[in-house]
C-alpha positions in Angstrom: 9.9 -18.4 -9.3 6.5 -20.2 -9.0 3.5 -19.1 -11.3 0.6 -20.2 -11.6 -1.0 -19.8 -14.7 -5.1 -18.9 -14.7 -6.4 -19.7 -18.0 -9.5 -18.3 -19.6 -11.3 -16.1 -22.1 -12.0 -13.6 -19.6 -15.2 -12.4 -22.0 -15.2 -9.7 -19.3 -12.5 -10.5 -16.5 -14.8 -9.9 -13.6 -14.5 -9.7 -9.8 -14.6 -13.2 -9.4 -11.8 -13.6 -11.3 -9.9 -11.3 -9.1 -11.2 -12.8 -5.9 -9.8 -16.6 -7.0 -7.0 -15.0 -8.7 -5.7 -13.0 -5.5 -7.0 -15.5 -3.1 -4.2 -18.2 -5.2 -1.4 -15.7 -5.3 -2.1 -15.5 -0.9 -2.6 -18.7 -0.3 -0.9 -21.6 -2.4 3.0 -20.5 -1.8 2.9 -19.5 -5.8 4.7 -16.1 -6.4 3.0 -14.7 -9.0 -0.2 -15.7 -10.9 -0.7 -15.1 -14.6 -4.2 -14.7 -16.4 -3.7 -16.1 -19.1 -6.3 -14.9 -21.8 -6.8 -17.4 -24.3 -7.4 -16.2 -28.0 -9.8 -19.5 -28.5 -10.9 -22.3 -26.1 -11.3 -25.6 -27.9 -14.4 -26.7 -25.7 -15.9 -22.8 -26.0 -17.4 -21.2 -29.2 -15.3 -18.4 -30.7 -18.3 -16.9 -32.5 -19.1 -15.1 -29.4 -15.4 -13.5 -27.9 -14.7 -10.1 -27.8 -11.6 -9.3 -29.6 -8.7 -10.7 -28.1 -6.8 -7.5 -27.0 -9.6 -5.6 -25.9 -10.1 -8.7 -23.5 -6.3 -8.4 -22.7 -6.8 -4.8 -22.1 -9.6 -5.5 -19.9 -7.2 -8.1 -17.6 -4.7 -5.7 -17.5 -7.1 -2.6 -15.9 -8.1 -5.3 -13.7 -4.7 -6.3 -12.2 -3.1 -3.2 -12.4 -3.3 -2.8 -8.5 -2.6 -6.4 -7.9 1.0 -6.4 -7.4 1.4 -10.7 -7.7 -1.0 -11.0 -10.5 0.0 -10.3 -14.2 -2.0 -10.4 -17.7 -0.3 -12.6 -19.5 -1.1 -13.0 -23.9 1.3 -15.8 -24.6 -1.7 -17.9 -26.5 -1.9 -15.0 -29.3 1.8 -15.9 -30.2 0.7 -19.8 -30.7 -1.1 -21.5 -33.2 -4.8 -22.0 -32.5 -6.6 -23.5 -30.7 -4.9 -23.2 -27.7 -3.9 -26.4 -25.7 -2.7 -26.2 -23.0 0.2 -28.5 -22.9 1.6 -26.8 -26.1 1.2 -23.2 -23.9 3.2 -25.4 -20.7 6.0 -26.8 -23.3 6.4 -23.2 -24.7 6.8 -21.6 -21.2 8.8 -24.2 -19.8 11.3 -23.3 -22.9 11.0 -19.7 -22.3 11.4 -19.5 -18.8 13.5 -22.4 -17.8 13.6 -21.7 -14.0 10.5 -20.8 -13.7 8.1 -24.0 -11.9 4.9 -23.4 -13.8 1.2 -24.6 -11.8 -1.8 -24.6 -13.1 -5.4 -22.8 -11.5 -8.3 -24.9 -12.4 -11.9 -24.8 -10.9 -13.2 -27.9 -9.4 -15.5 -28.6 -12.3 -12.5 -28.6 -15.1 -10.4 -31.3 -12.9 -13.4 -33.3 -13.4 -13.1 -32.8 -17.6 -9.4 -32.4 -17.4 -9.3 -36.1 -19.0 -10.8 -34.4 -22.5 -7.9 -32.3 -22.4 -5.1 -32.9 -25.3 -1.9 -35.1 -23.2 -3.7 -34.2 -19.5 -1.5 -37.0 -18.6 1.5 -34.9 -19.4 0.3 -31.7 -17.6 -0.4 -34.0 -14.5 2.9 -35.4 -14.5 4.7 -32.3 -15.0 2.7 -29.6 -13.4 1.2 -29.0 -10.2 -2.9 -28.1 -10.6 -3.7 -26.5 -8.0 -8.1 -26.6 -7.6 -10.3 -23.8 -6.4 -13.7 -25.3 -5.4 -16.9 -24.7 -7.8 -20.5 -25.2 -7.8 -21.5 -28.3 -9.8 -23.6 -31.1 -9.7 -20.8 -33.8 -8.1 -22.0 -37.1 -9.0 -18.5 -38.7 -8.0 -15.7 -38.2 -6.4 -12.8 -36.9 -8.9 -10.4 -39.4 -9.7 -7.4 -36.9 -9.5 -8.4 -36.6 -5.5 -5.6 -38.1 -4.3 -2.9 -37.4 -6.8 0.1 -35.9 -5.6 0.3 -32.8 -8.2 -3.4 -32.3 -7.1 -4.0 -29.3 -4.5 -7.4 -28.5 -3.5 -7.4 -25.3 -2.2 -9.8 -24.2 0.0 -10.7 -20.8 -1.9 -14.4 -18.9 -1.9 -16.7 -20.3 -3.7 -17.6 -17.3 -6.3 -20.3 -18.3 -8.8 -20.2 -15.1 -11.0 -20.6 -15.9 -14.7 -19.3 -13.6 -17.6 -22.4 -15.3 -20.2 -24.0 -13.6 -17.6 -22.4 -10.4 -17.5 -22.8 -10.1 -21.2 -26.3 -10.4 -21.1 -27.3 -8.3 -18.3 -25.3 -5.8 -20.0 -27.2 -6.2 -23.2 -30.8 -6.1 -21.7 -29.6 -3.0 -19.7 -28.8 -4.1 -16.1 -26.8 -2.6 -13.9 -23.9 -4.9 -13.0 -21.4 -3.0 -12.1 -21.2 -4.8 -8.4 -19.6 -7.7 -10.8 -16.6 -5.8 -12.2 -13.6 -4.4 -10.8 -14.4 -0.8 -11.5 -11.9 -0.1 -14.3 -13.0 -2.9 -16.5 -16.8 -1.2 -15.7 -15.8 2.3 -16.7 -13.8 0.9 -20.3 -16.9 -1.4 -21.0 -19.6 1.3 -20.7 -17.1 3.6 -22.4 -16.5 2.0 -25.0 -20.1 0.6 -25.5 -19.3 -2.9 -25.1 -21.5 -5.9 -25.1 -24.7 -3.1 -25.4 -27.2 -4.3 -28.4 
């Protein structure tokens, strides 16, 4: 089994998610593709997540109709913050025949050398890149390393800081959000002031 593992806060999950997401699980020969929702993001502030389960809930309503794609909340069982190296080792030792891959946007290949052991995850693990809008002022040095896969995915520049706010000043978003994850967020009063 090949899974590829799509890490992130997911402070809402939001179509573009889904779009890359799907778009991986069609297109890169992986089988299934986790989102992985991560409890606390070393580079990211925690001040300003949403609890982690109602995040998780949120990934799940979302993939429900996505038969290759699966919410995954390994991270809450592991100390924090999350790196993820530790997450790979764990997995690997849980799932010993599973071939685990990581998802990573264009723009995080280019930091991946801030990462805790990224040597280790590059030796190990496949990464397979979905492009990004950035300011490129180089070429990445990982662009011709075997484990590397670019793939060539839409480009979907949707941002969930900007979810959040458009929420809180009253906007109507709802375009951005699989329809579930819109109905338990207005529901439930979520990011509102």
């Amino acid at each position: 089994m090949k899974v590829g593992l799509y890490f992130g806060t997911f402070n809402p999950i939001h179509v573009g998610h889904l779009i890359i997401a799907n778009h991986m699980a069609e297109n890169s020969g992986l089988d299934q593709i986790w989102l992985v929702v991560t409890p606390h993001n070393p580079l990211k502030k925690k001040s300003s997540l949403l609890d982690d389960y109602i995040r998780l809930e949120m990934v799940f309503l979302a993939t429900e109709e996505y038969p290759k794609l699966r919410p995954s909340d390994i991270e809450f069982k592991l100390p924090q913050p999350n790196y993820t190296v530790n997450t790979l080792a764990y997995l690997q030792e849980k799932h010993p025949t599973y071939e685990f891959s990581l998802i990573m946007g264009e723009d995080n290949l280019n930091s991946l050398p801030k990462w805790k052991n990224y040597d280790v995850l590059l030796e190990n693990h496949s990464i397979f890149v979905y492009p990004r809008v950035f300011e490129k002022t180089e070429a990445t040095q990982f662009q011709s390393h075997p484990n590397v896969h670019f793939i060539d995915a839409p480009v979907v520049e949707i941002s969930s800081t900007f979810i959040r706010e458009s929420i809180a000043n009253g906007k109507n978003i709802r375009p951005m959000l699989p329809p579930e994850v819109f109905n338990y967020i207005d529901v439930n009063n979520i990011y509102r002031r």
